[in-house]
Backbone as XML, in Angstrom:
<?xml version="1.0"?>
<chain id="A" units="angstrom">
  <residue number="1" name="UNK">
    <atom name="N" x="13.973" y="-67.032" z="10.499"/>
    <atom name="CA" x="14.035" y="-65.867" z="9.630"/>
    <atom name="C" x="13.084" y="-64.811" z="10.178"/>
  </residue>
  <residue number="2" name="UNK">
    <atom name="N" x="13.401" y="-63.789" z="10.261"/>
    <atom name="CA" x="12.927" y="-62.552" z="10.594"/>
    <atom name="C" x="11.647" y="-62.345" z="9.630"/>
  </residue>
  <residue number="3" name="UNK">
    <atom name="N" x="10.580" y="-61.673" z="10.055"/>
    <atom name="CA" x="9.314" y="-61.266" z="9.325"/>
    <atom name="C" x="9.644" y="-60.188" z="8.024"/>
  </residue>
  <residue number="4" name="UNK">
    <atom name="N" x="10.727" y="-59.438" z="8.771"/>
    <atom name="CA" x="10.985" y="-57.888" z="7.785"/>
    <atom name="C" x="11.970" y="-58.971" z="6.402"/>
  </residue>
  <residue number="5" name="UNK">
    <atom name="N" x="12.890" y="-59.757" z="7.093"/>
    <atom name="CA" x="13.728" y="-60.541" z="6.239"/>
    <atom name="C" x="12.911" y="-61.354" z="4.702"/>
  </residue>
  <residue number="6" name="UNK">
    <atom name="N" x="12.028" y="-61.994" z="5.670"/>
    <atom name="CA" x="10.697" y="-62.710" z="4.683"/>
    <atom name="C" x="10.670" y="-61.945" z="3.680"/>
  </residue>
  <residue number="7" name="UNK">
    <atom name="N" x="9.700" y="-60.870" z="3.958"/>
    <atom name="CA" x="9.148" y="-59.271" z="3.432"/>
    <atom name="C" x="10.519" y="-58.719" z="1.697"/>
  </residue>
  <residue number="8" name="UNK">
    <atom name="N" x="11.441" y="-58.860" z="2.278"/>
    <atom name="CA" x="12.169" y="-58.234" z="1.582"/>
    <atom name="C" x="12.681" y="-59.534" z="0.689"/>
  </residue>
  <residue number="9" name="UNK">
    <atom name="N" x="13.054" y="-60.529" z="1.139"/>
    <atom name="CA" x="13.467" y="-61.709" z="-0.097"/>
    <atom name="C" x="12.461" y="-62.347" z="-1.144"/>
  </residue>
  <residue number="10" name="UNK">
    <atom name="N" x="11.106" y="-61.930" z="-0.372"/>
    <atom name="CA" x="10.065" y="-62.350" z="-1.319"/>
    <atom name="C" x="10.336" y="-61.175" z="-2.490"/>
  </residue>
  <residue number="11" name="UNK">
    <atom name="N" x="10.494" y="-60.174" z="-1.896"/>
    <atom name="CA" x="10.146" y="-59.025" z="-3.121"/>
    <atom name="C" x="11.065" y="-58.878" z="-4.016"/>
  </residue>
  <residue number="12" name="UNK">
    <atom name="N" x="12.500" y="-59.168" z="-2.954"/>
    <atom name="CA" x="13.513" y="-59.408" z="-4.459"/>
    <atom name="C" x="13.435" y="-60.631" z="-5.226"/>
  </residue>
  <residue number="13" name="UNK">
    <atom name="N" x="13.035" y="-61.395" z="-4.490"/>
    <atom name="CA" x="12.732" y="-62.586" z="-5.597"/>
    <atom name="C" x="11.953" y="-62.732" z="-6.857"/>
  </residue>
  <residue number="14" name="UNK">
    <atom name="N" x="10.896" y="-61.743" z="-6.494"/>
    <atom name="CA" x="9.726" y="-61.657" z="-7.471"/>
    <atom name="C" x="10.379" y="-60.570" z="-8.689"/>
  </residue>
  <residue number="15" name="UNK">
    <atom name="N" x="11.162" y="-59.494" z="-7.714"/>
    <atom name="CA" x="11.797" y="-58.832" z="-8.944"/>
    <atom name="C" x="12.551" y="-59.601" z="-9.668"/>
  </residue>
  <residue number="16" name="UNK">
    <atom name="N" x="13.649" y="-60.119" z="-9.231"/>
    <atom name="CA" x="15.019" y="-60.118" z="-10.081"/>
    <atom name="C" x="14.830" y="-61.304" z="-10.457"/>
  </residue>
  <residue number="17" name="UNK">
    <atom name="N" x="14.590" y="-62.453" z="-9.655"/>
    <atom name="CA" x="14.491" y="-64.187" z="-10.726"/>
    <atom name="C" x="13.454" y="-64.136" z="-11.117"/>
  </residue>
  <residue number="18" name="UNK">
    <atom name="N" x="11.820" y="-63.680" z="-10.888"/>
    <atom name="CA" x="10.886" y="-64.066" z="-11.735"/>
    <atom name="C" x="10.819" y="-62.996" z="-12.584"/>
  </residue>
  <residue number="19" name="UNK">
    <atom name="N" x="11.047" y="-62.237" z="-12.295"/>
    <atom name="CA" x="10.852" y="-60.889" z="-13.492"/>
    <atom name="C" x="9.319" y="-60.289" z="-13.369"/>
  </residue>
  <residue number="20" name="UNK">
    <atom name="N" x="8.152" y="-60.604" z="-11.955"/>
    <atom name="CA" x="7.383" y="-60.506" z="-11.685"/>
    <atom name="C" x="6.934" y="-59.513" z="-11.042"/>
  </residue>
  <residue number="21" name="UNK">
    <atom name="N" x="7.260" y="-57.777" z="-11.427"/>
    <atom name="CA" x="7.132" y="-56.256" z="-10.490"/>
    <atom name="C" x="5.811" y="-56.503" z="-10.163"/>
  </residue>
  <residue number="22" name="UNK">
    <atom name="N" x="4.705" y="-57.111" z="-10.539"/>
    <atom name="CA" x="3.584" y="-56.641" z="-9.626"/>
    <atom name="C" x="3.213" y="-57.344" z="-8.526"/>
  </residue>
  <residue number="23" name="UNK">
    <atom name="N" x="3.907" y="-58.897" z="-8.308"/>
    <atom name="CA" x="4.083" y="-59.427" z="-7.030"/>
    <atom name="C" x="4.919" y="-58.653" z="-6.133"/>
  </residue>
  <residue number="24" name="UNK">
    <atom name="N" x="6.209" y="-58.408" z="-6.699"/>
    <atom name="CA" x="6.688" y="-57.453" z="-5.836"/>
    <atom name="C" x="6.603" y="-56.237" z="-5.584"/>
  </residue>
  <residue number="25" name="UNK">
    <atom name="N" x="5.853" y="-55.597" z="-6.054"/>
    <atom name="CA" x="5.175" y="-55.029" z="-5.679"/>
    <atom name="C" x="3.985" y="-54.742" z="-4.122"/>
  </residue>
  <residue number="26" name="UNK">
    <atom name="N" x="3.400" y="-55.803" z="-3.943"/>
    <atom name="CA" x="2.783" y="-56.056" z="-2.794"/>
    <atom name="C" x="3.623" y="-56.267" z="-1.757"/>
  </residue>
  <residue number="27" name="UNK">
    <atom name="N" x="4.621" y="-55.974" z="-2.057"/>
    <atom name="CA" x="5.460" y="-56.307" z="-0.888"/>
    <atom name="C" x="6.176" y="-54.660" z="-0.122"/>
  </residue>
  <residue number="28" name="UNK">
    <atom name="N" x="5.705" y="-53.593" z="-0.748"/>
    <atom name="CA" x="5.831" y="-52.513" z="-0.673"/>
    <atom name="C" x="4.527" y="-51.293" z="-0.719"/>
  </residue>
  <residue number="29" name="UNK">
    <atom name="N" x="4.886" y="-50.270" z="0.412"/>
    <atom name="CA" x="3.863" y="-49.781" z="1.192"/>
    <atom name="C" x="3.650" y="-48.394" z="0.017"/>
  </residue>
  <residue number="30" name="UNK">
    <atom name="N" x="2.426" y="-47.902" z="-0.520"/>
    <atom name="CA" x="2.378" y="-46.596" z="-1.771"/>
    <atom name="C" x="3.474" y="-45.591" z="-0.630"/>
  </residue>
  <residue number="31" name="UNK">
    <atom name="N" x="3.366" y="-45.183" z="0.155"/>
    <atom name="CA" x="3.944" y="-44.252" z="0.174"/>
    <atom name="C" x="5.658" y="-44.194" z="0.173"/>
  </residue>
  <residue number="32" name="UNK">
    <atom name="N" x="6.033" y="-45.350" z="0.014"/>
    <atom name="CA" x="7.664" y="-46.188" z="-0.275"/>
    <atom name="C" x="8.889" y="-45.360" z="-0.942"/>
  </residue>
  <residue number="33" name="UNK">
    <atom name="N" x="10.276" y="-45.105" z="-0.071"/>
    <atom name="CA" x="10.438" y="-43.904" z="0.011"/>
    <atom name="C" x="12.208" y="-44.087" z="-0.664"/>
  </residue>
  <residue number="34" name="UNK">
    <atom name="N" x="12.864" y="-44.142" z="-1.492"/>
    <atom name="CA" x="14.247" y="-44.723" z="-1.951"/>
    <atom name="C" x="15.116" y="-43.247" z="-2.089"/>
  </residue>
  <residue number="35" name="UNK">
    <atom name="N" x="16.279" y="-43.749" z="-1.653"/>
    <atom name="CA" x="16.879" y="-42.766" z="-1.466"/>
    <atom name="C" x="18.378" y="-43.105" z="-2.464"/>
  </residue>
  <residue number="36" name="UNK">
    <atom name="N" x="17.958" y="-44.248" z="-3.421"/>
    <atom name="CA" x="18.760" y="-44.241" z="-4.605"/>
    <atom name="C" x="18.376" y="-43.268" z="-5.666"/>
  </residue>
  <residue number="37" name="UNK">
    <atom name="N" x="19.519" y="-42.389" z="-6.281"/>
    <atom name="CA" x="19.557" y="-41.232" z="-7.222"/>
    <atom name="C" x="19.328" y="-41.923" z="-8.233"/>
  </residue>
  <residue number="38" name="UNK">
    <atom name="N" x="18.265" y="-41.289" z="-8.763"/>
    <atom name="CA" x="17.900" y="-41.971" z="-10.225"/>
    <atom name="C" x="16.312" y="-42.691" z="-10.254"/>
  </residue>
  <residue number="39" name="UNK">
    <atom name="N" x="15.866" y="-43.145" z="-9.204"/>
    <atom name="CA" x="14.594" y="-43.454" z="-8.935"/>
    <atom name="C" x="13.996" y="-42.867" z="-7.984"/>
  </residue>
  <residue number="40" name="UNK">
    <atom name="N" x="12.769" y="-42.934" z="-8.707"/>
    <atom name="CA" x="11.465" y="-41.931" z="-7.887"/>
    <atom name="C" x="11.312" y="-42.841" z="-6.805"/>
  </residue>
  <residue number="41" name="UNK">
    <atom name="N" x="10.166" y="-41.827" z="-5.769"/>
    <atom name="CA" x="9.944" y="-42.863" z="-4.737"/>
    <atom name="C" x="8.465" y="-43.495" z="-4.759"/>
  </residue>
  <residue number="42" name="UNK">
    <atom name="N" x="7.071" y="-43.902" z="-3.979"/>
    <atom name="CA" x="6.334" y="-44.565" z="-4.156"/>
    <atom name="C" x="6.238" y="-45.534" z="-4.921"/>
  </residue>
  <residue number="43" name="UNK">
    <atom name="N" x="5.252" y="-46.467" z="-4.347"/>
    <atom name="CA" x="4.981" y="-47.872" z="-5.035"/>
    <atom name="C" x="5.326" y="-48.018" z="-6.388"/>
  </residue>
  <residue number="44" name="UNK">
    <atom name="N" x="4.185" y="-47.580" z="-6.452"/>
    <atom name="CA" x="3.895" y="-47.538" z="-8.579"/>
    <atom name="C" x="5.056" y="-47.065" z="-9.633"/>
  </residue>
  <residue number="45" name="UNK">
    <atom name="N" x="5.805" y="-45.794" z="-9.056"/>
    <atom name="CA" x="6.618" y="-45.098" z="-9.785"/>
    <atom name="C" x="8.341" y="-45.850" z="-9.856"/>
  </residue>
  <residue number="46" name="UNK">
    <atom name="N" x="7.851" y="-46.343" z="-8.558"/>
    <atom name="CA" x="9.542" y="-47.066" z="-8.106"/>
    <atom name="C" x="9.119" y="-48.432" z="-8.970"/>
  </residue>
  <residue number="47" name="UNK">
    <atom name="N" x="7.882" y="-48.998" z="-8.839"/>
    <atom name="CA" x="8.417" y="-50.775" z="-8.821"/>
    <atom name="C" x="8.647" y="-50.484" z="-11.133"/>
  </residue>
  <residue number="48" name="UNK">
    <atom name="N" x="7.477" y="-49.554" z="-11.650"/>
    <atom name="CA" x="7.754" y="-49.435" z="-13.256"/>
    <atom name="C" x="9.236" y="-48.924" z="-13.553"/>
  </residue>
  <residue number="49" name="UNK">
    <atom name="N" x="10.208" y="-48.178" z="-12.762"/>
    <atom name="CA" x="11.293" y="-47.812" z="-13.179"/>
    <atom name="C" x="11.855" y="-48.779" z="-12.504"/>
  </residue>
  <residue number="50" name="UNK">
    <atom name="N" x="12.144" y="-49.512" z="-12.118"/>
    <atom name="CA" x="12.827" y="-51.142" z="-11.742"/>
    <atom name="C" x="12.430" y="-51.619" z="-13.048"/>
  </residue>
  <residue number="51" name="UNK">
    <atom name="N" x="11.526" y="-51.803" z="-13.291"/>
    <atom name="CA" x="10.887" y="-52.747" z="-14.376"/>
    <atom name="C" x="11.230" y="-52.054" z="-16.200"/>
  </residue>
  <residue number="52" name="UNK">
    <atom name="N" x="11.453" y="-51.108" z="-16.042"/>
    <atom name="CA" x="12.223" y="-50.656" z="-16.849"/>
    <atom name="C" x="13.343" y="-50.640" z="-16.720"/>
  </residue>
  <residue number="53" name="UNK">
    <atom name="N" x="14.368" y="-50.734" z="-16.035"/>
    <atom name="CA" x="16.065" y="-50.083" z="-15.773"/>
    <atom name="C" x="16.742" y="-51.303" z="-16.225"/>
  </residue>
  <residue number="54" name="UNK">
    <atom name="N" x="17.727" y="-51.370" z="-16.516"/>
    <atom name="CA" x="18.530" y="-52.080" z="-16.999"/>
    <atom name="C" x="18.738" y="-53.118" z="-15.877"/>
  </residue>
  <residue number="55" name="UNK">
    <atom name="N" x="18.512" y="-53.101" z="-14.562"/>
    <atom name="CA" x="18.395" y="-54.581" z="-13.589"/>
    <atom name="C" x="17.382" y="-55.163" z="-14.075"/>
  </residue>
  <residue number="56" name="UNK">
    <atom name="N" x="16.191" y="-55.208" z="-14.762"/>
    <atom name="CA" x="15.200" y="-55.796" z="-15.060"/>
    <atom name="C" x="16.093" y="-57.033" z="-16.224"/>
  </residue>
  <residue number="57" name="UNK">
    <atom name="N" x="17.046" y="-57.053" z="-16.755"/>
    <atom name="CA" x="17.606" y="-57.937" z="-17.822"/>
    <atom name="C" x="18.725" y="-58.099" z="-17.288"/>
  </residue>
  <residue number="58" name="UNK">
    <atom name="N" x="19.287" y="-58.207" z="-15.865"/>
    <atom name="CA" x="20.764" y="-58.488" z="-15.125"/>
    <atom name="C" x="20.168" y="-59.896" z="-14.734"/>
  </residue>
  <residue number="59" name="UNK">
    <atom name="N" x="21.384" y="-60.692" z="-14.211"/>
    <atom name="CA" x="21.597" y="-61.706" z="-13.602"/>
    <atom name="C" x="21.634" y="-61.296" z="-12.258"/>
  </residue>
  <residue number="60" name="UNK">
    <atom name="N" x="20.830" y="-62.147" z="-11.368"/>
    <atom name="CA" x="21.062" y="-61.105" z="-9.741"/>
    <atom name="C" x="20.777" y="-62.260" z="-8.526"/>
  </residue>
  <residue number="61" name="UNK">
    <atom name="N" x="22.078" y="-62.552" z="-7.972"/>
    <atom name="CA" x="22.298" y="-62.925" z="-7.120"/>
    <atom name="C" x="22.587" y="-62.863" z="-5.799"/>
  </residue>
  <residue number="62" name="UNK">
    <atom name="N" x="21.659" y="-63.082" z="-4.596"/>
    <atom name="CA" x="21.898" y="-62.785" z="-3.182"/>
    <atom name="C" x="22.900" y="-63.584" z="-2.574"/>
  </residue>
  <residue number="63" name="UNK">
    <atom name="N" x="23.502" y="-62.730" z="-2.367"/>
    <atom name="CA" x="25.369" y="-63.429" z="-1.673"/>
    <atom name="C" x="25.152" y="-63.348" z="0.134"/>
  </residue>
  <residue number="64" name="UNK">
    <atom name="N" x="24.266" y="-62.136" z="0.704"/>
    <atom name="CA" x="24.222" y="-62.267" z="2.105"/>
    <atom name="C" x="23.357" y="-61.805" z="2.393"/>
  </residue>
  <residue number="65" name="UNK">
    <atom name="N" x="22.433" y="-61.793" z="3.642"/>
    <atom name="CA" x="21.896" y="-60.855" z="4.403"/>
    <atom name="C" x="21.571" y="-60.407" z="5.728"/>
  </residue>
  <residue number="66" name="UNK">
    <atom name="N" x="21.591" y="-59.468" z="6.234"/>
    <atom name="CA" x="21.577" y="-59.279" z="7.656"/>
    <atom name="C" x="20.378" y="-58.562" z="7.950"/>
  </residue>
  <residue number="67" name="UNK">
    <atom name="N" x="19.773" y="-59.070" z="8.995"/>
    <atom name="CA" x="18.727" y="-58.798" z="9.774"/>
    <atom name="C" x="18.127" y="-58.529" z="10.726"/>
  </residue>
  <residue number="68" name="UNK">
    <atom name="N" x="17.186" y="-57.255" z="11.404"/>
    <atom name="CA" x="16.959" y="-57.021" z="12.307"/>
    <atom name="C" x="15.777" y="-56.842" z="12.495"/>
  </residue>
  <residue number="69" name="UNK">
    <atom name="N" x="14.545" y="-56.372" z="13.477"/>
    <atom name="CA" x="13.414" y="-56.162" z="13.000"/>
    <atom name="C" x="12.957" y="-55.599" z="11.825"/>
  </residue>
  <residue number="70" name="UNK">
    <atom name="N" x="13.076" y="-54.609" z="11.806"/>
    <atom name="CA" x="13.125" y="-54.008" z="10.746"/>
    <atom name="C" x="14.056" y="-53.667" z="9.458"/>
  </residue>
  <residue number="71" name="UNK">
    <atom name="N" x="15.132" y="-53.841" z="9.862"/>
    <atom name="CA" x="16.248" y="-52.880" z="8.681"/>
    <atom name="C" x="16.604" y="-54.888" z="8.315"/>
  </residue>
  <residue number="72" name="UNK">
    <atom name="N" x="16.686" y="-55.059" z="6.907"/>
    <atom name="CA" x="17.155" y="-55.951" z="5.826"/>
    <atom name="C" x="18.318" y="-55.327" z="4.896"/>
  </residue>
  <residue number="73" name="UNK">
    <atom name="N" x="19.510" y="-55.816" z="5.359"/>
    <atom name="CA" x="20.977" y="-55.467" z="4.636"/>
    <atom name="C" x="20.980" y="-56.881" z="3.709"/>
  </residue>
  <residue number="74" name="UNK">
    <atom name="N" x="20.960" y="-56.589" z="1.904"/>
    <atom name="CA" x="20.896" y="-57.281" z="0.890"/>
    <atom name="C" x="21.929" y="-56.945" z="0.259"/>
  </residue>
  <residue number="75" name="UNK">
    <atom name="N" x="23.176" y="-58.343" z="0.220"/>
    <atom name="CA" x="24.369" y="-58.061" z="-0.478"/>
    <atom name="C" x="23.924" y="-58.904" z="-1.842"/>
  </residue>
  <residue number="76" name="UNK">
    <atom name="N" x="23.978" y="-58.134" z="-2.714"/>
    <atom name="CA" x="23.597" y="-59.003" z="-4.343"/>
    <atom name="C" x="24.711" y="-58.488" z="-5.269"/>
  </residue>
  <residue number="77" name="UNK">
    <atom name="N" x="24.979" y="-59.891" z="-5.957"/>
    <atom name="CA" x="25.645" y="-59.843" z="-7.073"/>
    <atom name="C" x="25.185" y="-59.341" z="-8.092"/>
  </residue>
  <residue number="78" name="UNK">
    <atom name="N" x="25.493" y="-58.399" z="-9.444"/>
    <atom name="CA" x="24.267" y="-57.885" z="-10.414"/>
    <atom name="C" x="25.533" y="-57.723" z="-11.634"/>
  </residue>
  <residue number="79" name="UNK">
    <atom name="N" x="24.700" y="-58.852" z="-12.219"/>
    <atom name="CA" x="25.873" y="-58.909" z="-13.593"/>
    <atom name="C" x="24.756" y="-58.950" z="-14.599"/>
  </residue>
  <residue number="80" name="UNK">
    <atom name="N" x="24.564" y="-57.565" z="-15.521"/>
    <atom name="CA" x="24.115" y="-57.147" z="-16.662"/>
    <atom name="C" x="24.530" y="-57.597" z="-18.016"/>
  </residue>
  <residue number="81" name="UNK">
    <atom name="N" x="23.690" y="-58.073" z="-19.058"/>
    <atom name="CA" x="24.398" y="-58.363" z="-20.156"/>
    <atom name="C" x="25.626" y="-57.641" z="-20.928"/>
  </residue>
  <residue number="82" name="UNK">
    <atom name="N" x="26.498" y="-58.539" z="-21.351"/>
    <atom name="CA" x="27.610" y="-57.785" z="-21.709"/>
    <atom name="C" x="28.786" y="-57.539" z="-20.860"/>
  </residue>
  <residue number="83" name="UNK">
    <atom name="N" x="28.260" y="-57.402" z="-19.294"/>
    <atom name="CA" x="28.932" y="-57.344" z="-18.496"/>
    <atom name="C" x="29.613" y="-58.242" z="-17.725"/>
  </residue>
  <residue number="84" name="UNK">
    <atom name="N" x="30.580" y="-59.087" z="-17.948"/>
    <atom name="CA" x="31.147" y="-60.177" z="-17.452"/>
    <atom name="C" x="31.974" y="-60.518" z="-15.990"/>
  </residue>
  <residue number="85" name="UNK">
    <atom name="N" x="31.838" y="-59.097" z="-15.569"/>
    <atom name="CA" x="32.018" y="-59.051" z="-14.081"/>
    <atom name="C" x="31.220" y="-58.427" z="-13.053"/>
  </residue>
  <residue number="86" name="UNK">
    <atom name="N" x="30.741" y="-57.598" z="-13.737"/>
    <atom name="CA" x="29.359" y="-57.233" z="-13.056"/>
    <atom name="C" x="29.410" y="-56.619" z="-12.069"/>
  </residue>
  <residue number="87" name="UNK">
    <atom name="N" x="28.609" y="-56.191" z="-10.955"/>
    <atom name="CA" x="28.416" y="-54.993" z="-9.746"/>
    <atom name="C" x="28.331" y="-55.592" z="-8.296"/>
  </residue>
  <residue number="88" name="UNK">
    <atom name="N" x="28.854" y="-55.501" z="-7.588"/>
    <atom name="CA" x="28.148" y="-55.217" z="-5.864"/>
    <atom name="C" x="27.427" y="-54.492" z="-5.554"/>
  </residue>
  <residue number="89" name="UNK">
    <atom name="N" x="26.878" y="-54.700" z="-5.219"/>
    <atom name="CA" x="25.040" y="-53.891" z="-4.787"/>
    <atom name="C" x="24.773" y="-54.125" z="-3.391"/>
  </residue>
  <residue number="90" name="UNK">
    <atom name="N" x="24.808" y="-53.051" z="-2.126"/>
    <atom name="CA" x="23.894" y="-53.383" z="-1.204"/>
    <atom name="C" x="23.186" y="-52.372" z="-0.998"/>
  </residue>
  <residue number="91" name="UNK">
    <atom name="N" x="22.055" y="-53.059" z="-0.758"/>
    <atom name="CA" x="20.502" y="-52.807" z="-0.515"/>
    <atom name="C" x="20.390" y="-52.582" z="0.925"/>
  </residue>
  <residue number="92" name="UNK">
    <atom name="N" x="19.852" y="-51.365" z="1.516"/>
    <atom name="CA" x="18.870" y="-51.703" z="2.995"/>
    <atom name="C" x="17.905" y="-50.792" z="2.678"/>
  </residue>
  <residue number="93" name="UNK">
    <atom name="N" x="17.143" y="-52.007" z="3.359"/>
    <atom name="CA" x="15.800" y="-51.945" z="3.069"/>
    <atom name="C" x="15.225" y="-51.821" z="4.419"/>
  </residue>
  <residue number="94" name="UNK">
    <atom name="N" x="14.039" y="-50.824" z="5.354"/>
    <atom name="CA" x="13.528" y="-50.640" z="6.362"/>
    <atom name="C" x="11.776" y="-51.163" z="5.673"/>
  </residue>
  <residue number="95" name="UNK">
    <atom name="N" x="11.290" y="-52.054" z="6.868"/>
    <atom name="CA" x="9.742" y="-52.690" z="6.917"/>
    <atom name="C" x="9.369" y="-52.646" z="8.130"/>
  </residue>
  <residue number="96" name="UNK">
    <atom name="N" x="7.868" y="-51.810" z="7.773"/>
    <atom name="CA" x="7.213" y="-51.426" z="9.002"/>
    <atom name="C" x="5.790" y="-51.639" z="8.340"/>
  </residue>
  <residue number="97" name="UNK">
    <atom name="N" x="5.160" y="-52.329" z="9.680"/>
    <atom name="CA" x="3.809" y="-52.702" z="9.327"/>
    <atom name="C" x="3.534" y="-54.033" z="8.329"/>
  </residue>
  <residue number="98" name="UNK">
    <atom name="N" x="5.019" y="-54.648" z="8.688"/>
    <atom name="CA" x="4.620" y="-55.420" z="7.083"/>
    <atom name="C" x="5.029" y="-55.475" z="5.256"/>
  </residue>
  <residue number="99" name="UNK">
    <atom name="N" x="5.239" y="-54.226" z="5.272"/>
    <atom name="CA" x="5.892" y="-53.727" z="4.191"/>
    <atom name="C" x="6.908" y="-53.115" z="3.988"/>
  </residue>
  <residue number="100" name="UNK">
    <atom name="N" x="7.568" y="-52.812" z="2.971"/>
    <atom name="CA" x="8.812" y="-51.939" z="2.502"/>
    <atom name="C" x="8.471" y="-50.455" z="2.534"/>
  </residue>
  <residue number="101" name="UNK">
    <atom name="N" x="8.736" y="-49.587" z="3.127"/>
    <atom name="CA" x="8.772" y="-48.556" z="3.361"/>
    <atom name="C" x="10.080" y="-47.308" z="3.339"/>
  </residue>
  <residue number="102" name="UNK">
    <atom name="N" x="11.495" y="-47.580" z="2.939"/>
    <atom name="CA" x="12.060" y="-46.765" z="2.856"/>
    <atom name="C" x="13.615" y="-48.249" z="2.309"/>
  </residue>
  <residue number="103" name="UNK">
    <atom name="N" x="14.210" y="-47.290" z="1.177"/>
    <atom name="CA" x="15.303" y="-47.843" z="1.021"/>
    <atom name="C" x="16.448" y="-47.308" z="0.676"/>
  </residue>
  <residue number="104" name="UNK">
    <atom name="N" x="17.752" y="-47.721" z="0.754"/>
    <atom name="CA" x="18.685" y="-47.055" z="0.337"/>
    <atom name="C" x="19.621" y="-48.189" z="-0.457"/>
  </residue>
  <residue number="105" name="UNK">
    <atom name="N" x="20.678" y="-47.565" z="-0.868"/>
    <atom name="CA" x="21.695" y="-48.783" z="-1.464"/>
    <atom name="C" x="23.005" y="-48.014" z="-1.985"/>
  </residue>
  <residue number="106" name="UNK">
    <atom name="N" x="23.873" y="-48.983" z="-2.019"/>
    <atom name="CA" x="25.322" y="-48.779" z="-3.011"/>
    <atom name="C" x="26.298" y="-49.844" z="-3.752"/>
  </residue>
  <residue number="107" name="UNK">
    <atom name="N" x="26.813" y="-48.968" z="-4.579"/>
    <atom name="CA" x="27.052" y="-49.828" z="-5.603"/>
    <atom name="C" x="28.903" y="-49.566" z="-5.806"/>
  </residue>
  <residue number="108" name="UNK">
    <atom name="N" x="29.106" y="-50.688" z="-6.266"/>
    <atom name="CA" x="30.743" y="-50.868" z="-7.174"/>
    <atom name="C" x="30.728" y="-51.521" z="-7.886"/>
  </residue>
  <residue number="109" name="UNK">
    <atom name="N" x="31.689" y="-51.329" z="-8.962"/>
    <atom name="CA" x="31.746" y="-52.432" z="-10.194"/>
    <atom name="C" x="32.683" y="-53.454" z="-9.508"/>
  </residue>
  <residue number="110" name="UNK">
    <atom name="N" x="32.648" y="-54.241" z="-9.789"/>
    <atom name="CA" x="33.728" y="-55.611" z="-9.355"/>
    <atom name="C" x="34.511" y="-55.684" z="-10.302"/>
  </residue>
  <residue number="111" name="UNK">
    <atom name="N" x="36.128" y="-55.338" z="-9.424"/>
    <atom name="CA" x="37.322" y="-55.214" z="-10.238"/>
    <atom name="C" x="37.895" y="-56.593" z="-10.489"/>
  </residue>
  <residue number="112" name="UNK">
    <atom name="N" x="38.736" y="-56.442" z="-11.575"/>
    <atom name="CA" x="39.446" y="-57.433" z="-12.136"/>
    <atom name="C" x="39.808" y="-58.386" z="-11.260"/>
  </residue>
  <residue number="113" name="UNK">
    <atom name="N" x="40.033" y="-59.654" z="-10.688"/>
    <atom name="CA" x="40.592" y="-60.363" z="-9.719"/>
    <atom name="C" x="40.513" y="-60.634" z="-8.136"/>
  </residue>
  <residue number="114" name="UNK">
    <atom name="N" x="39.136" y="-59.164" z="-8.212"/>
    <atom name="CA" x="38.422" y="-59.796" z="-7.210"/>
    <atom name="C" x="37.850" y="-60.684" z="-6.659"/>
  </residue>
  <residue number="115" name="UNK">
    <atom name="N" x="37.968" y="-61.090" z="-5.225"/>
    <atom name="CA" x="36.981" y="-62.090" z="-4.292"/>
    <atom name="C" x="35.900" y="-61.779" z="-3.652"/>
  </residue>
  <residue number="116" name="UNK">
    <atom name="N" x="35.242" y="-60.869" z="-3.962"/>
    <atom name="CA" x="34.540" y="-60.774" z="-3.572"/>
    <atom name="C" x="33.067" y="-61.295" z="-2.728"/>
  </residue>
  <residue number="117" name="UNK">
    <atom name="N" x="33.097" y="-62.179" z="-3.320"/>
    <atom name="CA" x="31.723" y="-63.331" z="-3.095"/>
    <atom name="C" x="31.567" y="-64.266" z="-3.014"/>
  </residue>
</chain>
């Protein structure tokens, strides 16, 4: 497993199964830079609006990931209460120095009779 790979499954782990933002937190650099609409960027501002947003109470499952030094491609399943089919989500995530430093992502709802995963 890749170092950047490590880096990034620890942090989703700490987010999404333990429900733990300030471990994961350390896994991301203050000046941490997301280029998802709807969240701010830096440490502090990004990991409390995670910790507020409605993924903080989803079901969230890692289906794949691809890896390179740096850039971590995170395919996750994200099924929200109520929601019985739930979203595709991928994540890339760039780590430099060790930490999370810039991310992006996209999303679809998962249609009726899909295989997705």
């Amino acid at each position: 497993m890749t170092t950047a790979k490590k880096i990034v499954l620890d942090c989703f782990e700490n987010m999404f199964v333990h429900k733990d933002f300030a471990a994961a937190g350390t896994n991301v650099h203050p000046d941490f830079v997301t280029h998802s609409p709807g969240f701010p960027s830096g440490r502090d501002a990004f990991v409390e609006a995670m910790r507020n947003s409605p993924m903080a109470g989803a079901d969230v499952s890692v289906k794949r990931v691809i890896a390179d030094d740096e850039h971590v491609v995170v395919h996750l399943h994200v099924v929200r209460p109520g929601d019985e089919l739930g979203a595709a989500v991928v994540d890339i995530v760039r780590v430099e120095d060790g930490l999370i430093v810039e991310h992006w992502d996209v999303k679809q709802p998962v249609p009726p009779g899909a295989e997705m995963f």
